[in-house]
C-alpha positions as CSV (number, residue, x, y, z in Angstrom):
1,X,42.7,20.7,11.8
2,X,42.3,17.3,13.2
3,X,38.7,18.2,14.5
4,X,37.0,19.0,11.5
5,X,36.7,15.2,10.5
6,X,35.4,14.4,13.7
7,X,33.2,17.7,13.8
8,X,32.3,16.6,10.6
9,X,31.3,12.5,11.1
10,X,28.8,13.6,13.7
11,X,27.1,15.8,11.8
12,X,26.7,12.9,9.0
13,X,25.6,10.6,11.8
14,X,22.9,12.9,13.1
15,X,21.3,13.0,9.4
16,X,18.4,11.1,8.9
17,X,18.4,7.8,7.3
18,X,16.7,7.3,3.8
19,X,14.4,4.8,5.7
20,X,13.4,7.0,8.1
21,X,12.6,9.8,5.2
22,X,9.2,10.8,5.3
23,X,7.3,11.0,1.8
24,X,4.8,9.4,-0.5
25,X,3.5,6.0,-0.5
26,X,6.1,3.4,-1.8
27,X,6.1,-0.6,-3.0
28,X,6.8,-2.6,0.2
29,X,6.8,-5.8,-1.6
30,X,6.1,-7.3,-5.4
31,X,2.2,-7.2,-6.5
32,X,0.6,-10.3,-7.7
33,X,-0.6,-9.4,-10.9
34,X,-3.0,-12.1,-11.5
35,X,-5.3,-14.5,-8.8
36,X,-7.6,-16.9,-9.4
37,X,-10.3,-17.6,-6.7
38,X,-12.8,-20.4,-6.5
39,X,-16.1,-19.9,-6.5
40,X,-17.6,-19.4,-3.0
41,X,-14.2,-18.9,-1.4
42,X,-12.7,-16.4,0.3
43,X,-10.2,-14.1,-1.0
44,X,-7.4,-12.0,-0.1
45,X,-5.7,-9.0,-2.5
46,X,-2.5,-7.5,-0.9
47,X,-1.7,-3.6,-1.3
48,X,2.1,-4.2,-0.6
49,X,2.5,-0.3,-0.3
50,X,4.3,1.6,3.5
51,X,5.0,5.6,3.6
52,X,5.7,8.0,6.2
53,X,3.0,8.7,7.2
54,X,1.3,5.2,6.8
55,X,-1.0,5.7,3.9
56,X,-4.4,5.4,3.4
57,X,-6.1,3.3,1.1
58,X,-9.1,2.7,-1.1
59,X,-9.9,0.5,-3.5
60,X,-11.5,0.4,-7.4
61,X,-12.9,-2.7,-9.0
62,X,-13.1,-1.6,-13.2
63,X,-13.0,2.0,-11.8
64,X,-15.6,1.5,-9.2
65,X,-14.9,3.0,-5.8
66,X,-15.4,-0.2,-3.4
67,X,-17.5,1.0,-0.4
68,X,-19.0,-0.2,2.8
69,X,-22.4,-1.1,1.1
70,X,-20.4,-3.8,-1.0
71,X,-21.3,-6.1,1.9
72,X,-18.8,-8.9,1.1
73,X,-16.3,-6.6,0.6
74,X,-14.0,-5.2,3.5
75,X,-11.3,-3.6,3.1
76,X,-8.0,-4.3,5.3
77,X,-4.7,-2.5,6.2
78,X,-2.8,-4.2,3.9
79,X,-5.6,-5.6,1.5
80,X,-8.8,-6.7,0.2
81,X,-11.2,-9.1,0.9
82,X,-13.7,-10.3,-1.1
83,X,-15.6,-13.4,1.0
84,X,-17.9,-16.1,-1.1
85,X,-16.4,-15.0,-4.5
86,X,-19.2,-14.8,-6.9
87,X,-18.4,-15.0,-10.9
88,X,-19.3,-11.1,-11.2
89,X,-16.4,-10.5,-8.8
90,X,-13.7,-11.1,-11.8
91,X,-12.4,-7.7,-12.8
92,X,-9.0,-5.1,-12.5
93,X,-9.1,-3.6,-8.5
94,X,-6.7,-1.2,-7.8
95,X,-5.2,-0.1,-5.0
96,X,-4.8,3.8,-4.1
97,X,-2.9,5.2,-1.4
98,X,-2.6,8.3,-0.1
99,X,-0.7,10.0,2.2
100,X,0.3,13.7,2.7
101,X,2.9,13.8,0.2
102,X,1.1,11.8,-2.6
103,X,-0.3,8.6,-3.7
104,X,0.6,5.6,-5.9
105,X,-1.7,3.8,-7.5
106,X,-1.1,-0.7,-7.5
């Protein structure tokens, strides 16, 4: 009888952590809601998202997939940047990612 809650602490130990769960895409961090850029400046836009596997992601500006053509454009592992910020740049982006078990949406 005195084995079983030894027996039974290893077993717990040898579960997996939460952290260490695979599964969708997640908030890493808080998302800035608004940003105001200056005109001709450079600009940085932060997906704050982490899964197992790291996600992949794409971005939308006013439901426009953002490509490689959009020359100032590039987008980063853990953002956006937009370089010499025109006016026409205002809008909603969005971040998707994706991963094997499903996406979110920032």
């Amino acid at each position: 009888m005195t084995r079983s809650p030894a027996l039974l602490l290893l077993l717990l130990g040898a579960l997996p952590s939460a952290e260490a769960a695979r599964g969708p895409p997640r908030m890493a961090d808080k998302v800035v809601p608004r940003q105001v850029a200056r005109l001709g400046r450079t600009v940085r836009l932060q997906c704050p998202v982490e899964g197992d596997p790291p996600p992949l992601t794409m971005w939308t500006k006013d439901g426009r997939t953002i490509h490689s053509g959009w020359s100032r454009f590039r987008v980063l592992p853990q953002g956006l940047k937009v370089k010499e910020v025109e006016a026409e740049d205002a809008g909603v982006y969005v971040c998707k990612a994706t991963n094997g078990f499903g996406s979110l949406s920032v």
